[in-house]
C-alpha positions in Angstrom: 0.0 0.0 0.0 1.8 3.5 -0.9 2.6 6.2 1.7 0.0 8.5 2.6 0.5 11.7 1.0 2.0 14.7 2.7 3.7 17.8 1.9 7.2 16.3 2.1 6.2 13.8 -0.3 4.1 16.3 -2.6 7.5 18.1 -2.7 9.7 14.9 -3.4 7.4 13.6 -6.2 7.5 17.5 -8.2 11.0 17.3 -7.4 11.8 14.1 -8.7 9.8 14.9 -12.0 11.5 18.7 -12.7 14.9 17.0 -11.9 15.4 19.1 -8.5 15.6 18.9 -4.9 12.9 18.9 -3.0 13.5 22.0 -1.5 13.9 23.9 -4.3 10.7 23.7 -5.4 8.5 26.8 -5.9 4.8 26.0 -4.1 3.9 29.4 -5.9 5.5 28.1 -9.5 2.6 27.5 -12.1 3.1 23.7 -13.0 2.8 24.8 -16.5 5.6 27.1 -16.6 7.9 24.8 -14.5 7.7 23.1 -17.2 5.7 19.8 -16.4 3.8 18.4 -19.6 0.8 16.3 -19.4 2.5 12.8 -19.5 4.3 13.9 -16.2 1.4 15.3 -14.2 -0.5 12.3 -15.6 2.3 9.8 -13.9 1.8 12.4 -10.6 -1.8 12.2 -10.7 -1.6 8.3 -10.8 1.0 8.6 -7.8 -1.0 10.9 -5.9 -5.0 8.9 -6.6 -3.1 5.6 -5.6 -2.2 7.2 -2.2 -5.8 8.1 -1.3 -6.4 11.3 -2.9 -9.6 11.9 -4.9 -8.5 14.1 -7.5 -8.8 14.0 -11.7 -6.4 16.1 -14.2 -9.4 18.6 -14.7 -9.1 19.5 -11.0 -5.3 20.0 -11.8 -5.8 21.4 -14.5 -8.3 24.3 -12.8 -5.5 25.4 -10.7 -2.5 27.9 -11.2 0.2 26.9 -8.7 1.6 24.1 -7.0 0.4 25.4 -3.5 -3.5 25.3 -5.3 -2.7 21.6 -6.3 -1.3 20.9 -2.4 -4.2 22.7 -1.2 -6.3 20.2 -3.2 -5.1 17.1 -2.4 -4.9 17.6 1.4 -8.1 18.6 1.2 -9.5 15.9 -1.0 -6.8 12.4 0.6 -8.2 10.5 2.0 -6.9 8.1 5.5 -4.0 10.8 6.3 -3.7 12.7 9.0 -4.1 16.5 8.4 -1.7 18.0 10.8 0.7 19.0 7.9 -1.6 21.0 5.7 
């Protein structure tokens, strides 16, 4: 069963796909211009729904930043604590 999702792994898994750390990620960047194509947030989507959080690419798609998108799926995961939103 994956790990619940947090914001330390929210983090890891951008970072991992933009080919950074996970502390240099922007929570303000616009996924877009971070340069993320679909293929990638589709793969991060799949990640994130498998670890409980009820989210489609539309609802990804709606919002401008990663903070919206972390904002999102704390709100929408399911069987996590919250403590860390």
């Amino acid at each position: 069963m994956p790990e619940p999702l947090t914001l330390d792994g929210f983090r890891a898994d951008l970072a991992e796909c933009l080919f950074l750390r996970p502390d240099e990620v922007d929570l303000a960047e616009s996924p877009l211009d971070s340069g993320l194509d679909s293929l990638r947030i589709v793969t991060l989507l799949e990640r994130w729904q498998a670890a409980g959080a009820d989210v489609s690419f539309v609802d990804l798609a709606e919002r401008t930043s990663f903070a919206q998108w972390w904002q999102l799926l704390a709100e929408r995961r399911t069987g996590a604590a919250r403590a860390d939103t």
